[in-house]
DSSP file (Angstrom, degrees, kcal/mol; ACC not computed):
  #  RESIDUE AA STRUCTURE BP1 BP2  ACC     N-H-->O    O-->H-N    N-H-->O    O-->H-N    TCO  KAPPA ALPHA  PHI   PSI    X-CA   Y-CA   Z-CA
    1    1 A X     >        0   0    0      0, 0.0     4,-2.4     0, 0.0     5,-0.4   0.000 360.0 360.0 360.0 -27.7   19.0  -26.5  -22.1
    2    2 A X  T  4  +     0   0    0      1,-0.2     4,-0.3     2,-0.2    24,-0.0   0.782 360.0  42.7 -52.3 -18.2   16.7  -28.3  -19.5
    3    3 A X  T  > S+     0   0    0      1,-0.1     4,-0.5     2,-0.1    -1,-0.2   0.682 116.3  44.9-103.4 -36.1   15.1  -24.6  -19.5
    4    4 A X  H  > S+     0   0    0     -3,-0.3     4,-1.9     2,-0.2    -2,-0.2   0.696  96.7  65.6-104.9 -40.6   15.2  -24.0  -22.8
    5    5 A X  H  X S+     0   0    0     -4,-2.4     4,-2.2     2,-0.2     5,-0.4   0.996 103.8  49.4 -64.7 -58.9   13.8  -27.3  -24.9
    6    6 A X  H  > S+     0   0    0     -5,-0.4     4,-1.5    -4,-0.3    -1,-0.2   0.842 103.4  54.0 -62.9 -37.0   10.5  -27.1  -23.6
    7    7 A X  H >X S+     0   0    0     -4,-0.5     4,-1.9     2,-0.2     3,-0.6   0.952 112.3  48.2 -42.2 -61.1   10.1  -23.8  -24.3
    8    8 A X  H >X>S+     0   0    0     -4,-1.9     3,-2.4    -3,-0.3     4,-2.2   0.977 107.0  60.7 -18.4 -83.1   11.2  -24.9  -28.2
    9    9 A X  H 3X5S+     0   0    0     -4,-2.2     4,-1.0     1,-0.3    -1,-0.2   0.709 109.3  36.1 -19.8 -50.7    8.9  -27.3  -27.9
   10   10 A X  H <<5S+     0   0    0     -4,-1.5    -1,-0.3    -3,-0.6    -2,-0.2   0.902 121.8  42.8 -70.2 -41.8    6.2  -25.0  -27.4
   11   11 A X  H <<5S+     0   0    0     -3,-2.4    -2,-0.2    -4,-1.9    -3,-0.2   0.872 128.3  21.4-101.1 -46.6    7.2  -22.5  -29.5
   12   12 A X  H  <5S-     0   0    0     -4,-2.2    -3,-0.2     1,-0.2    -1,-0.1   0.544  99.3-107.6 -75.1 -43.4    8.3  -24.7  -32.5
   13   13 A X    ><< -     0   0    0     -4,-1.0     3,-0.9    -5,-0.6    -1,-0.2  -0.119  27.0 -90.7 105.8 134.3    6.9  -27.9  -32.5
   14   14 A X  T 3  S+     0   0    0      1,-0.3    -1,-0.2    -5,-0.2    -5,-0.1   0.740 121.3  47.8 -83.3 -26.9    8.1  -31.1  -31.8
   15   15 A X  T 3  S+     0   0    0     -3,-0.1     2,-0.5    39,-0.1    -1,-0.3  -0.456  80.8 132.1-118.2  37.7    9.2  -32.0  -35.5
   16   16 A X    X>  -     0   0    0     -3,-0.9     4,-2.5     1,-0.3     3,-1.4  -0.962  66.1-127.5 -99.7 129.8   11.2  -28.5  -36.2
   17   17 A X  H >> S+     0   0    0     -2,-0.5     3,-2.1     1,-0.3     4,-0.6   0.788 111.7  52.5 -12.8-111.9   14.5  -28.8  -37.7
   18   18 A X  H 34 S+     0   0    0      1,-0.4     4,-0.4     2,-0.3    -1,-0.3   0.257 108.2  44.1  12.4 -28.2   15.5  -26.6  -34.8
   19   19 A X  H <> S+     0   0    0     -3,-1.4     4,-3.2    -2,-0.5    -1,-0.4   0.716 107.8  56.9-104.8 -43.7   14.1  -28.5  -32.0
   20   20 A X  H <X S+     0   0    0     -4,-2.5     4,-1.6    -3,-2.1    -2,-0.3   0.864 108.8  46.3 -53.7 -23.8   15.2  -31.7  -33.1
   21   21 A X  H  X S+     0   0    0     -4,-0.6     4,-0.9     2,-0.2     3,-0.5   0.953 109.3  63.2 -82.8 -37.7   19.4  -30.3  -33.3
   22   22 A X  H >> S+     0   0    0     -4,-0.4     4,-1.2     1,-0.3     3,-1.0   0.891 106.0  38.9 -28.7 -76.8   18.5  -29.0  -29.9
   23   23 A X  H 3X S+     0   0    0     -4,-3.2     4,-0.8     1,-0.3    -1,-0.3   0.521 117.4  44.9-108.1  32.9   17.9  -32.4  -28.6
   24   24 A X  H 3< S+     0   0    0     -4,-1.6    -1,-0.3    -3,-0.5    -2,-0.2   0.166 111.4  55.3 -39.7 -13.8   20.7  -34.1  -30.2
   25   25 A X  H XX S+     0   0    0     -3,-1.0     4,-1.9    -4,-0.9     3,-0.7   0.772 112.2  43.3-122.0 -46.3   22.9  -31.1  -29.2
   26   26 A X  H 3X S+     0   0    0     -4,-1.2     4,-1.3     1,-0.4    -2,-0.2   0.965 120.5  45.2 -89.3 -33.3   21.6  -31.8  -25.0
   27   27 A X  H 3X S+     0   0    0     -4,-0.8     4,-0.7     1,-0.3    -1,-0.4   0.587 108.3  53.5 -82.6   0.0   22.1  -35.9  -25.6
   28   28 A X  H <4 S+     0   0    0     -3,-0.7     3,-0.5     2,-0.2    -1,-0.3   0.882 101.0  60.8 -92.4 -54.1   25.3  -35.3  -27.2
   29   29 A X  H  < S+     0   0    0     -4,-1.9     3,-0.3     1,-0.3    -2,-0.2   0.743 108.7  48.2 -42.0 -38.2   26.4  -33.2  -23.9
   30   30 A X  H >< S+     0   0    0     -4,-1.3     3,-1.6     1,-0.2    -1,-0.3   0.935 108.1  43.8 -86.3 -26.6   25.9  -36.4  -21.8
   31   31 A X  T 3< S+     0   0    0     -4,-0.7    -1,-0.2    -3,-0.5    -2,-0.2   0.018 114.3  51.0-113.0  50.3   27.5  -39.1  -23.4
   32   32 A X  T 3  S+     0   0    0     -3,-0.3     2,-0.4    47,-0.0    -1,-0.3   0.167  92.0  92.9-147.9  25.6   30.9  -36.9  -24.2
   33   33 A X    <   -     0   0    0     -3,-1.6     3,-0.2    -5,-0.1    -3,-0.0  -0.916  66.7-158.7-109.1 127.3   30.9  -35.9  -20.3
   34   34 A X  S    S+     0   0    0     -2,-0.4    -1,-0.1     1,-0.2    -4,-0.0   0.783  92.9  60.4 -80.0 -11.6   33.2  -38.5  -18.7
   35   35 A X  S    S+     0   0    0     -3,-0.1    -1,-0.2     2,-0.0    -5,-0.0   0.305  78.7 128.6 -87.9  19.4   31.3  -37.6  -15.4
   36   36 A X        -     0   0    0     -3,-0.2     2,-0.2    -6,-0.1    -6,-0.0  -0.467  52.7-143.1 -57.8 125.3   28.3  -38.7  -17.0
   37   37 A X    >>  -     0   0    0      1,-0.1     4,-1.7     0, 0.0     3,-1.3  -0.612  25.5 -98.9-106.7-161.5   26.4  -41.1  -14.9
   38   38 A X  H 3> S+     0   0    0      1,-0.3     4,-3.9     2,-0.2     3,-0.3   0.957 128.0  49.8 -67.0 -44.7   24.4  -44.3  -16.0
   39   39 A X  H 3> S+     0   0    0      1,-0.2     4,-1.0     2,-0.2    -1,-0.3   0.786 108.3  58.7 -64.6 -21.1   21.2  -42.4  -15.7
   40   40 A X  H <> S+     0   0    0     -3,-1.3     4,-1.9     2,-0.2    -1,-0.2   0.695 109.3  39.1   7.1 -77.9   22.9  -39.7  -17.8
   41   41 A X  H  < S+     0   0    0     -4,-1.7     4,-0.4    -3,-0.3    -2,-0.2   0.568 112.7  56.1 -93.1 -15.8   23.5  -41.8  -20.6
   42   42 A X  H  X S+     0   0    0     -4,-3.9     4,-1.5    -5,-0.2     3,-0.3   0.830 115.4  41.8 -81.8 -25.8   19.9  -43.7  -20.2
   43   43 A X  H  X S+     0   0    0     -4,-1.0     4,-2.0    -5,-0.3    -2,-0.2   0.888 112.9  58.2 -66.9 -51.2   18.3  -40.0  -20.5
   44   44 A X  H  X S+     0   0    0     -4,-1.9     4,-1.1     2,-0.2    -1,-0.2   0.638 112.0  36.0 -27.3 -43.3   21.1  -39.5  -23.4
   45   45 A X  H  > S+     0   0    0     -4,-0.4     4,-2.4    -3,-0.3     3,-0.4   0.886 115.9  56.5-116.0 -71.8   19.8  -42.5  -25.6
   46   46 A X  H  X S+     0   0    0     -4,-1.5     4,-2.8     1,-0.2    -2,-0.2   0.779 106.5  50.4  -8.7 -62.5   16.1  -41.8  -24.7
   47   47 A X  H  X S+     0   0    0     -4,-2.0     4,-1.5     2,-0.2    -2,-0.3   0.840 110.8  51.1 -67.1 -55.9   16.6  -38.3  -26.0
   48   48 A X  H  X S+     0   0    0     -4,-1.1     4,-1.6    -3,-0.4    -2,-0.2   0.738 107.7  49.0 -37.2 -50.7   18.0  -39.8  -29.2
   49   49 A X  H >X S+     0   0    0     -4,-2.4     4,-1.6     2,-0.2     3,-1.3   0.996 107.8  51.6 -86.6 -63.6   15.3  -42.2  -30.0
   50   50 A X  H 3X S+     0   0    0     -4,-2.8     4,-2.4     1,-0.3    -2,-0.2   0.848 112.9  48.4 -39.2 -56.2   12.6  -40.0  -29.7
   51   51 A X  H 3X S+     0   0    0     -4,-1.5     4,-1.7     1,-0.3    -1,-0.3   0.803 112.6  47.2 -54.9 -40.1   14.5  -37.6  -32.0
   52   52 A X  H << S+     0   0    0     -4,-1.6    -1,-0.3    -3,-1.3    -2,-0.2   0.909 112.4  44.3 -72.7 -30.9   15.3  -40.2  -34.7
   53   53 A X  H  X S+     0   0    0     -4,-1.6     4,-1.0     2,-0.2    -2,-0.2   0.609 114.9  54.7-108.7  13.2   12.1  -41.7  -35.1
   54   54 A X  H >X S+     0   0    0     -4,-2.4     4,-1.5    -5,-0.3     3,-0.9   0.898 117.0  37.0 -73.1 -68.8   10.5  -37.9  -35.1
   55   55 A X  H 3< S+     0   0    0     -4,-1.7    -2,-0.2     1,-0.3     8,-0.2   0.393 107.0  62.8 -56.8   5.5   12.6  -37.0  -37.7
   56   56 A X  H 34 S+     0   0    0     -2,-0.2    -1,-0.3     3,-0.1    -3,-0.2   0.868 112.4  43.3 -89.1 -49.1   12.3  -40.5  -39.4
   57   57 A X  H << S+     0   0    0     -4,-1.0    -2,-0.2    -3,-0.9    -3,-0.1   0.607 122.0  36.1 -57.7 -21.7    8.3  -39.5  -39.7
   58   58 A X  S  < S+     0   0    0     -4,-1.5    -1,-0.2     2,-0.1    -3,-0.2   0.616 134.4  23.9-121.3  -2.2    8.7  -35.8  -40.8
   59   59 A X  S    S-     0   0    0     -5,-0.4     3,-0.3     4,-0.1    -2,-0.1   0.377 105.5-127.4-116.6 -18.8   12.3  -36.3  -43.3
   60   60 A X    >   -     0   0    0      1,-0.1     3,-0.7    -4,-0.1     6,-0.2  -0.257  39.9 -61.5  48.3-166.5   11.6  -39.9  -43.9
   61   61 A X  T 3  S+     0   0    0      1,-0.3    -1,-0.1     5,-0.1    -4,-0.1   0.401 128.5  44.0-120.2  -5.6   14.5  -42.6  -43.2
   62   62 A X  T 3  S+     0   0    0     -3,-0.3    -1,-0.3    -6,-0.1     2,-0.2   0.171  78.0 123.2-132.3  53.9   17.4  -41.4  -45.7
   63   63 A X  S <> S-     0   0    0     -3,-0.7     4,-2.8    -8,-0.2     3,-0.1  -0.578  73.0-116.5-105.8 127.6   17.1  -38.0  -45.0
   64   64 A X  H  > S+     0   0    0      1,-0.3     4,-2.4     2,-0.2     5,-0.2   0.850 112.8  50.5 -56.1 -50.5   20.7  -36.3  -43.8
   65   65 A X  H  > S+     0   0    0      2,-0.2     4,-1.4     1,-0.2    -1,-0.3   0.932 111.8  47.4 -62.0 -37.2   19.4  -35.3  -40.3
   66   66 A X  H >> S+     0   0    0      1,-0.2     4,-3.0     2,-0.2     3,-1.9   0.996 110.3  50.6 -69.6 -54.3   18.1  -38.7  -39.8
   67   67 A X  H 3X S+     0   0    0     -4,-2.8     4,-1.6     1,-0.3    -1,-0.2   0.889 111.7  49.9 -35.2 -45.4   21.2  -40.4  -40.9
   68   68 A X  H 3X S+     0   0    0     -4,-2.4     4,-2.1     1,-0.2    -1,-0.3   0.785 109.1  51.6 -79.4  -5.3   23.4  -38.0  -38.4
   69   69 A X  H <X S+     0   0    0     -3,-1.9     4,-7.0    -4,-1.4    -1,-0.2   0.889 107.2  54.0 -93.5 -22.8   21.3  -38.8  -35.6
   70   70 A X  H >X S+     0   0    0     -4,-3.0     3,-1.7     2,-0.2     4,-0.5   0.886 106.4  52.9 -41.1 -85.5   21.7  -42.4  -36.3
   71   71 A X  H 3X S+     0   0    0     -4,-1.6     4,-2.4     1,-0.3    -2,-0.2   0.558 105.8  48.0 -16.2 -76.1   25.0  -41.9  -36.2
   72   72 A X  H 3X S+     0   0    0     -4,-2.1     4,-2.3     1,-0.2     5,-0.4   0.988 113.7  51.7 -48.3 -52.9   25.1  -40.1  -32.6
   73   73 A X  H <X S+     0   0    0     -4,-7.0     4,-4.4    -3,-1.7     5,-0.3   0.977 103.1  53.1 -60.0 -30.0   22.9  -43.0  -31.1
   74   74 A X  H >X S+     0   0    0     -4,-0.5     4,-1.9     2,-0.2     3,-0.8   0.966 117.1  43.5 -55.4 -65.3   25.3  -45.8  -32.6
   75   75 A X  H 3X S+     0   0    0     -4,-2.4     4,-1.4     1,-0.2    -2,-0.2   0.796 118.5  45.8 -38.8 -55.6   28.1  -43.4  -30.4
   76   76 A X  H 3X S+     0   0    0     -4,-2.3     4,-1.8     1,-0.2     5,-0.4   0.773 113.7  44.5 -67.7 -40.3   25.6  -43.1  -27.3
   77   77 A X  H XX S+     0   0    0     -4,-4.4     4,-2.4    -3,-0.8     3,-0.5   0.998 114.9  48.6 -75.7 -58.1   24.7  -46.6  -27.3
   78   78 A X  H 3X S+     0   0    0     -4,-1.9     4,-2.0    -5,-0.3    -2,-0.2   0.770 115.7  49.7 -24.5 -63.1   29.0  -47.7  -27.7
   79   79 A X  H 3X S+     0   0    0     -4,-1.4     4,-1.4     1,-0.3    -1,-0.2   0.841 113.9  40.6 -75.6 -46.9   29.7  -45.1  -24.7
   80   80 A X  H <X S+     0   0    0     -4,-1.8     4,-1.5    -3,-0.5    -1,-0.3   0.847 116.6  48.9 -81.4 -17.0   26.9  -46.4  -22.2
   81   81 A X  H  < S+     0   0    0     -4,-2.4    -2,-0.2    -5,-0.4    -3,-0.2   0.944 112.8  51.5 -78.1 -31.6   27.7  -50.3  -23.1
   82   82 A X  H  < S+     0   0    0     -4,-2.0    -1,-0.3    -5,-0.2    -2,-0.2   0.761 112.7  42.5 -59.5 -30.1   31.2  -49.2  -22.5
   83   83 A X  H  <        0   0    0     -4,-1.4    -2,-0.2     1,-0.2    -1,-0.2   0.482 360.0 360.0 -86.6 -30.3   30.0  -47.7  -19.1
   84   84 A X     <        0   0    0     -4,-1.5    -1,-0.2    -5,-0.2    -2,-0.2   0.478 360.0 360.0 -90.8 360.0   27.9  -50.7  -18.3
């Protein structure tokens, strides 16, 4: 996916449906790896807040996608505080 986003990115747009599950889909990958390390799960979380508060600007803030992505950071944050 490291291979693959940026290409999206290009190709898509930073605020397509379709690039945003992308990277929800690669931050999801770290913080449900138990070998995940810390930097992992800070990349994870990163990856997450960019994505929510793009999709917070282009859906606005009670918008389904935004809602699930809350949702995955509340897990990503739980999993690295657990980790920390």
């Amino acid at each position: 996916m490291r291979k693959t986003m940026p290409v999206a990115l290009c190709v898509l747009g930073d605020s397509h449906f379709l690039n945003l599950n992308m990277r929800v889909n690669y931050a999801r990958t770290f913080y449900n790896d138990p070998n995940a390390t810390l930097d992992d799960l800070r990349e994870a979380m990163t990856t997450l807040e960019d994505a929510e508060r793009t999709a917070r600007r282009v859906f606005g803030g009670s918008h389904p996608t935004v809602k699930g992505i809350e949702g995955e950071l509340f897990r990503a944050r739980a999993v690295l505080h657990a980790r920390e």
